[in-house]
C-alpha positions in Angstrom: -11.3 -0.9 -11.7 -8.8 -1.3 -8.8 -11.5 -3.2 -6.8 -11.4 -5.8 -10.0 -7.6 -5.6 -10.4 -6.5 -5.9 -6.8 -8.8 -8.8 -6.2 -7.3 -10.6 -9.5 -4.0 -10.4 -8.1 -4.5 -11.5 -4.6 -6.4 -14.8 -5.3 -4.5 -15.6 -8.8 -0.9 -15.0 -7.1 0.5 -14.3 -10.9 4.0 -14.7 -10.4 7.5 -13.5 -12.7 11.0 -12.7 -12.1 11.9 -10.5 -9.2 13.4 -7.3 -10.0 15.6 -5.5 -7.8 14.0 -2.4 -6.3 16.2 1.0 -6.8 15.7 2.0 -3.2 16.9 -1.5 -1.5 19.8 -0.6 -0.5 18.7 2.8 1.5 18.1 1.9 5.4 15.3 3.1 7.2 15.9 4.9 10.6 13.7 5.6 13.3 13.2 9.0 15.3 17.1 9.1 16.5 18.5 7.9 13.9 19.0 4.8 14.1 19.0 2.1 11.5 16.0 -0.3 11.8 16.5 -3.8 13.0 14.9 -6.8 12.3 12.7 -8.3 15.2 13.4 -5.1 17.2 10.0 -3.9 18.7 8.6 -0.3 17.5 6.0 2.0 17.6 5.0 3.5 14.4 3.3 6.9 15.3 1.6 9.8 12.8 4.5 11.8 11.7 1.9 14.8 12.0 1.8 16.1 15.1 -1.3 17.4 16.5 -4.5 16.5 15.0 -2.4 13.6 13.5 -3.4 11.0 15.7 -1.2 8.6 17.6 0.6 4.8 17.2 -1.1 2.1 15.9 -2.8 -0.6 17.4 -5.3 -4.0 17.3 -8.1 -2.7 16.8 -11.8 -4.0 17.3 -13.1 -5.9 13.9 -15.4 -5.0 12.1 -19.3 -6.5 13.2 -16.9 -6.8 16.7 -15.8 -10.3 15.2 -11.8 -11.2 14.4 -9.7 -10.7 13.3 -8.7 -7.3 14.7 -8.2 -4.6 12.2 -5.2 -2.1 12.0 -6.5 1.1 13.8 -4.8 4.5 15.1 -5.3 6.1 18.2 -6.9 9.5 18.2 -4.7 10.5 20.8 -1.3 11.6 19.6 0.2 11.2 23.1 -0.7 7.2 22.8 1.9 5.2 20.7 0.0 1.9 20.6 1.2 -1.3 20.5 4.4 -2.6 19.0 5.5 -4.2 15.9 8.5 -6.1 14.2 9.2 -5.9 10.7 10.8 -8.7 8.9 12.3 -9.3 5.6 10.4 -12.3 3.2 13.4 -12.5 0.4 16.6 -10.8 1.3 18.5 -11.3 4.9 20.6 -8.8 6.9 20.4 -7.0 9.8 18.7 -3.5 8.7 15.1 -2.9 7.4 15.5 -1.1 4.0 13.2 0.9 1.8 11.4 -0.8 -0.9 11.6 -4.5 0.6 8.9 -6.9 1.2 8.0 -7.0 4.6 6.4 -8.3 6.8 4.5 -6.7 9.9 3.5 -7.8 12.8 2.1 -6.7 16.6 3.4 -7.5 19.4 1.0 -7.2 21.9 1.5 -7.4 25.8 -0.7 -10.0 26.3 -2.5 -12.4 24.7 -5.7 -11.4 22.4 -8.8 -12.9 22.1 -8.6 -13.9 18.9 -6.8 -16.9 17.8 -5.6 -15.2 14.0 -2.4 -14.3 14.0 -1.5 -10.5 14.7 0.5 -10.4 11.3 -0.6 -7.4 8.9 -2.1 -7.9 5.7 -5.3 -6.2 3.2 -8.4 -7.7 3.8 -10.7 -8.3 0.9 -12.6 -5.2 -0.2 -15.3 -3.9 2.3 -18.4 -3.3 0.4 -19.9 -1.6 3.9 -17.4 0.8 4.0 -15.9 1.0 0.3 -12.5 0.5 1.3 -9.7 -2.3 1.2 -9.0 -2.4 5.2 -5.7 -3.8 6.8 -6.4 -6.5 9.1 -4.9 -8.6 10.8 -4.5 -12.6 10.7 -2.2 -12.6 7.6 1.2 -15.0 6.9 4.5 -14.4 8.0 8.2 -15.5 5.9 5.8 -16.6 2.9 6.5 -14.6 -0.4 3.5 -16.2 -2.2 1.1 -14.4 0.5 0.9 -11.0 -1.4 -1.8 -9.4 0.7 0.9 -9.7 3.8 4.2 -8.1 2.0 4.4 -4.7 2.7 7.5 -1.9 1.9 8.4 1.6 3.9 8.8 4.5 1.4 10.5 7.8 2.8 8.5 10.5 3.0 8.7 14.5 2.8 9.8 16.3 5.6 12.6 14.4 7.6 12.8 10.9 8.7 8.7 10.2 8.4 7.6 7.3 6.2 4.9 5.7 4.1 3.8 2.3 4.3 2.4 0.8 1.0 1.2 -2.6 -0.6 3.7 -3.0 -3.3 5.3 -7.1 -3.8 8.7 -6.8 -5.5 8.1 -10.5 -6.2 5.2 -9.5 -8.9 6.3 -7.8 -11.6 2.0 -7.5 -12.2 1.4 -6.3 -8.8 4.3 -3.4 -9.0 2.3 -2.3 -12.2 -1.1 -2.7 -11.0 -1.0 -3.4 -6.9 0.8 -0.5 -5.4 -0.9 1.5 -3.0 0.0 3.7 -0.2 -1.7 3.1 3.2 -3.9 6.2 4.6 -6.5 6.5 6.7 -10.2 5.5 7.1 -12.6 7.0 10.0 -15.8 5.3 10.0 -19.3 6.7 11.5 -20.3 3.1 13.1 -17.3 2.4 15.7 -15.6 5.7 15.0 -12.0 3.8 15.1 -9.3 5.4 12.6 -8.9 2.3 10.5 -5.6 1.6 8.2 -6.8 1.3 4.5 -5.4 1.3 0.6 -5.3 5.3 -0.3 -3.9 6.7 -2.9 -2.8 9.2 -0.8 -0.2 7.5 2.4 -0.2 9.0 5.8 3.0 9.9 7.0 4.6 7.7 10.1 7.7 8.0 12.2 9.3 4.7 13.9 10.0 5.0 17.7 12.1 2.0 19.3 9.9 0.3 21.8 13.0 0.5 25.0 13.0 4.4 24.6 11.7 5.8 27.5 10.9 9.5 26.1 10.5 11.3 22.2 13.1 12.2 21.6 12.3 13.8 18.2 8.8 14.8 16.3 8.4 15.3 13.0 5.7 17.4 11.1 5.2 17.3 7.8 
């Protein structure tokens, strides 16, 4: 059924009024504190500390073709490579919970793919049964609902959720909101990022920070 329904939504782009989220107006902070920024870079790291895994990063596609997927690394002392986060229908200067965003790598070099390194759910996976976030998706366009992404607070502190929810669908808030958890194939073994009803928790870390200065378990 949600294979069916999320499919629906994502080619048909059924639009209606935008309603305003309750939680739009509560800022998201990162691991000191601190408000997030537009266009600042961060890390976004398991909030479990441990066995939790570490950062995220571009990882290797599936059938080792692009676009890159969204991936963790195993090792919680690796942070991965940075992102932005950018607002599609409000402007300001702090990223707030329950807005559609945008999210995107910044990576240190150039890849070898030629897709964009902009998040966004890939079409379901029959060989794995999952809905996988990739890579290659649209930035600044509300009509591209498999790009807009929102940061829920979690339990336990300042850790997060990340989720597929568009605020600009009244359908999709109904029928298209799902938290973002964790996939571990047998084939390539990489920790992929998929749709879950269940969310794995995250903390933000700025990029410029040198150290930790703060982990959260949850």
């Amino acid at each position: 059924m949600m294979k069916t329904t999320l499919a629906m939504l994502l080619i048909l782009f059924v639009f209606s009024s935008k309603s305003s989220a309750t939680d739009e107006s509560v800022p998201v902070y990162d691991v000191n504190g601190d408000e997030l920024r537009p266009g600042v870079q961060y890390y976004v790291v398991s909030a479990i500390w441990g066995a939790g895994g570490g950062g995220l990063y571009l990882g290797e596609g599936r059938n080792k073709t692009c676009p890159y997927d969204v991936a963790q690394e195993r090792s919680d002392l690796l942070r991965g490579i940075p992102v932005t986060f950018s607002s599609v229908d409000t402007e300001g200067g702090v990223i707030h919970e329950s807005i559609d965003l945008n999210i995107k790598f910044i990576p240190p070099q150039p890849t070898a793919c030629s897709q964009s390194t902009v998040w966004k759910v890939d079409c379901y996976d029959e060989s794995v049964g999952e809905w996988l976030v990739t890579t290659g998706g649209s930035e600044g366009d509300p009509q591209a609902l498999s790009s807009l992404f929102r940061i829920t607070a979690a339990p336990g502190g300042i850790s997060y959720k990340l989720a597929l929810c568009p605020s600009v669908c009244e359908s999709c808030k109904k029928y298209l909101c799902s938290e973002i958890g964790r996939y571990s194939s047998g084939f390539d073994s990489l920790i992929r990022l998929v749709l879950s009803d269940d969310g794995w928790p995250f903390v933000f870390i700025k990029a410029s920070d040198e150290v930790l200065k703060q982990v959260v378990n949850v």
